[in-house]
C-alpha positions as CSV (number, residue, x, y, z in Angstrom):
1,X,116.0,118.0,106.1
2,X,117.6,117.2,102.4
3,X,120.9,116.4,101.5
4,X,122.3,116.3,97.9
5,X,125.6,114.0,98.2
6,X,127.3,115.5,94.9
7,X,130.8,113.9,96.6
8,X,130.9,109.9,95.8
9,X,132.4,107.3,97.2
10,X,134.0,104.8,96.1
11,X,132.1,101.2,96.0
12,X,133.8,99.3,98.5
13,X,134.1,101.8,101.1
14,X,132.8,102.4,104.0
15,X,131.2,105.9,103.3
16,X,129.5,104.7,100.5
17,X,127.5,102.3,103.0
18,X,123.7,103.4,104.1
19,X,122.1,101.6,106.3
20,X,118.4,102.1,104.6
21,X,119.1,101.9,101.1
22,X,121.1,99.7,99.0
23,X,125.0,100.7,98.0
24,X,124.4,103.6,95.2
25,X,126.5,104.1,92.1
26,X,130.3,105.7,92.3
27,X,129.2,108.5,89.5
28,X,125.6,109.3,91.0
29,X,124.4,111.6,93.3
30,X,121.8,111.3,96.0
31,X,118.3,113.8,96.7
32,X,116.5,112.9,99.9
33,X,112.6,113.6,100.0
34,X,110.5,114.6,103.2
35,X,107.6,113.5,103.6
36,X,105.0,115.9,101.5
37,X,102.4,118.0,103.5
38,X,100.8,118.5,100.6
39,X,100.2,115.1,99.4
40,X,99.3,113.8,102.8
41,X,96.1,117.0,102.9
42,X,95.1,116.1,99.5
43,X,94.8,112.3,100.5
44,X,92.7,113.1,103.6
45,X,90.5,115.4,101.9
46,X,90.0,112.8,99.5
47,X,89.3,110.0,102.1
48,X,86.6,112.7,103.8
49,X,84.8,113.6,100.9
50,X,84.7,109.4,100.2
51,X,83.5,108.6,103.6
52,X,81.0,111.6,103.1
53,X,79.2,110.3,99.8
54,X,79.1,106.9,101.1
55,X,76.9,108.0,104.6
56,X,75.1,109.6,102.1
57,X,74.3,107.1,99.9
58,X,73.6,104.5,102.8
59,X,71.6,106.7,105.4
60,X,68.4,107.0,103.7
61,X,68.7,103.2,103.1
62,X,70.2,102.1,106.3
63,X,69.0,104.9,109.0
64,X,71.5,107.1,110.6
65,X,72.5,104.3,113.4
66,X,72.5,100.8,110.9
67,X,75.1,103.3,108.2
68,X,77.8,103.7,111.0
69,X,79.3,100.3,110.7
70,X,79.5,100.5,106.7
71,X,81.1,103.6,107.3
72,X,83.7,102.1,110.0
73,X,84.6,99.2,107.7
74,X,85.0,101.8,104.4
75,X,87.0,104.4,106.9
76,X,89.4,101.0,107.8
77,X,90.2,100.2,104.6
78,X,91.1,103.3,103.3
79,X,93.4,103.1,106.0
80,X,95.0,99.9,104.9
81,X,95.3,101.4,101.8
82,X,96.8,104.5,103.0
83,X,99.5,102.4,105.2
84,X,99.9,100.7,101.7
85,X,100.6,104.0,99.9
86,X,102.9,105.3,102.7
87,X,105.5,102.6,102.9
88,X,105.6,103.2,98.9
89,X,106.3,106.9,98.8
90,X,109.7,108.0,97.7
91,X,112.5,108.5,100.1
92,X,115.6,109.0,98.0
93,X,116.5,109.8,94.5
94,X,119.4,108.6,92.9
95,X,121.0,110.4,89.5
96,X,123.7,109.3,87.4
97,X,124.6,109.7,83.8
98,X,122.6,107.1,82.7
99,X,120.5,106.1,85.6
100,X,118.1,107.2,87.8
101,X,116.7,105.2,90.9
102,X,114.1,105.6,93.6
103,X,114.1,104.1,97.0
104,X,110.7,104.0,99.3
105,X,111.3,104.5,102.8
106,X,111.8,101.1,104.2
107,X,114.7,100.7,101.6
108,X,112.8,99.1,98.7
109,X,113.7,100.1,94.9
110,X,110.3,101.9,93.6
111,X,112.3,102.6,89.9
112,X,115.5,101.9,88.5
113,X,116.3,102.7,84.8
114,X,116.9,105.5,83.0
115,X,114.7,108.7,83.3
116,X,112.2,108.3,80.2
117,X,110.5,112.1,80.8
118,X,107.6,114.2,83.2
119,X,105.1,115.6,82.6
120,X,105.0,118.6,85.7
121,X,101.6,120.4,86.7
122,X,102.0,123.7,87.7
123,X,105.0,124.2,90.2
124,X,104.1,121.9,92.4
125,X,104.1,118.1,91.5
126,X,106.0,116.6,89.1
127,X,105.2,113.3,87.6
128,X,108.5,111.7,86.7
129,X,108.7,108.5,84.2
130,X,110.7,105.9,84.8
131,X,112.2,102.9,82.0
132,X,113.3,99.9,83.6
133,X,114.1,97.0,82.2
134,X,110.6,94.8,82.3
135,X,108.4,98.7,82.8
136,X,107.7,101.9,83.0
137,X,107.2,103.3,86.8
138,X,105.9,106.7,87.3
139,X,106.9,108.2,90.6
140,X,105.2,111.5,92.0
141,X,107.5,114.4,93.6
142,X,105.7,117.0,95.4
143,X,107.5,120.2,95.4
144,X,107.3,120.9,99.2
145,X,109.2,117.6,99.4
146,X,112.3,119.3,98.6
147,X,113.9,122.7,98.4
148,X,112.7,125.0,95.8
149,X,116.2,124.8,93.9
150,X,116.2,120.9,93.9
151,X,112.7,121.0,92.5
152,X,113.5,123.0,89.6
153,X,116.7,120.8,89.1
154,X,114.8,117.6,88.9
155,X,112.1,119.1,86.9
156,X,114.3,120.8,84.6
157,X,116.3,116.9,84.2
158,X,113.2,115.1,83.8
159,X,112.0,117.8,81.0
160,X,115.3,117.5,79.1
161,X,115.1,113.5,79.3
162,X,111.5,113.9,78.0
163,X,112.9,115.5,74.6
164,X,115.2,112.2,74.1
């Protein structure tokens, strides 16, 4: 489900509160991302075809049997990392005149700063660039993470920004 808040509230008050992610900005407005399909095939594909080349690599070394438990340990840190990767995936997008944040889904900033460009393959993924104050952060948007209309906002934003 996304909703685009285009109606602020002010600061202090009580409809400005969310309980996940910090108090945003009076002038900016709010895109929530589902989780992407997409992004979650892709990334098990990529874990298959991993867990594939290393049996084969081990097997005629190891035997069949002895290459399981390599395979186990491989196939539980890819895990790890993937729990990693999940708690980091953006969960809202905030725009304002002069900023633009992103919030994972336990609440934690990802980006804050102002929108330095994207770069946007085909019409599906958008790679959106981020300046903070210390960095740059580049934060991935799949397209099937929001509406088709959102999509081509945000792309069409971070295109514009990328001309600056």
């Amino acid at each position: 489900m996304i909703r685009i808040d285009r109606q602020a509230a002010a600061p202090g008050s009580p409809a400005s509160r969310d309980s996940t992610f910090p108090p945003r900005r009076a002038d900016a407005s709010r895109i929530l991302l589902r989780p992407s399909v997409a992004l979650h095939l892709v990334l098990a594909t990529g874990i298959g075809v991993a867990v594939a080349a290393v049996y084969t690599v081990l097997e005629p070394w190891l035997g069949a049997a002895r290459a399981v438990p390599p395979i186990l340990v491989f196939l539980s840190v890819c895990g790890l990392a993937v729990a990693a990767w999940l708690r980091n995936q953006p969960a809202a997008i905030e725009i304002g005149p002069d900023s633009f944040a992103v919030h994972a889904r336990n609440g934690a900033p990802i980006a804050d700063g102002r929108l330095a460009g994207a770069s946007q393959w085909g019409t599906s993924l958008l790679a959106i660039e981020v300046q903070g104050a210390a960095r740059r952060t580049a934060v991935l948007v799949a397209a099937d993470a929001l509406d088709s209309g959102t999509f081509r906002a945000l792309a069409v934003r971070a295109r514009c920004a990328a001309g600056r």
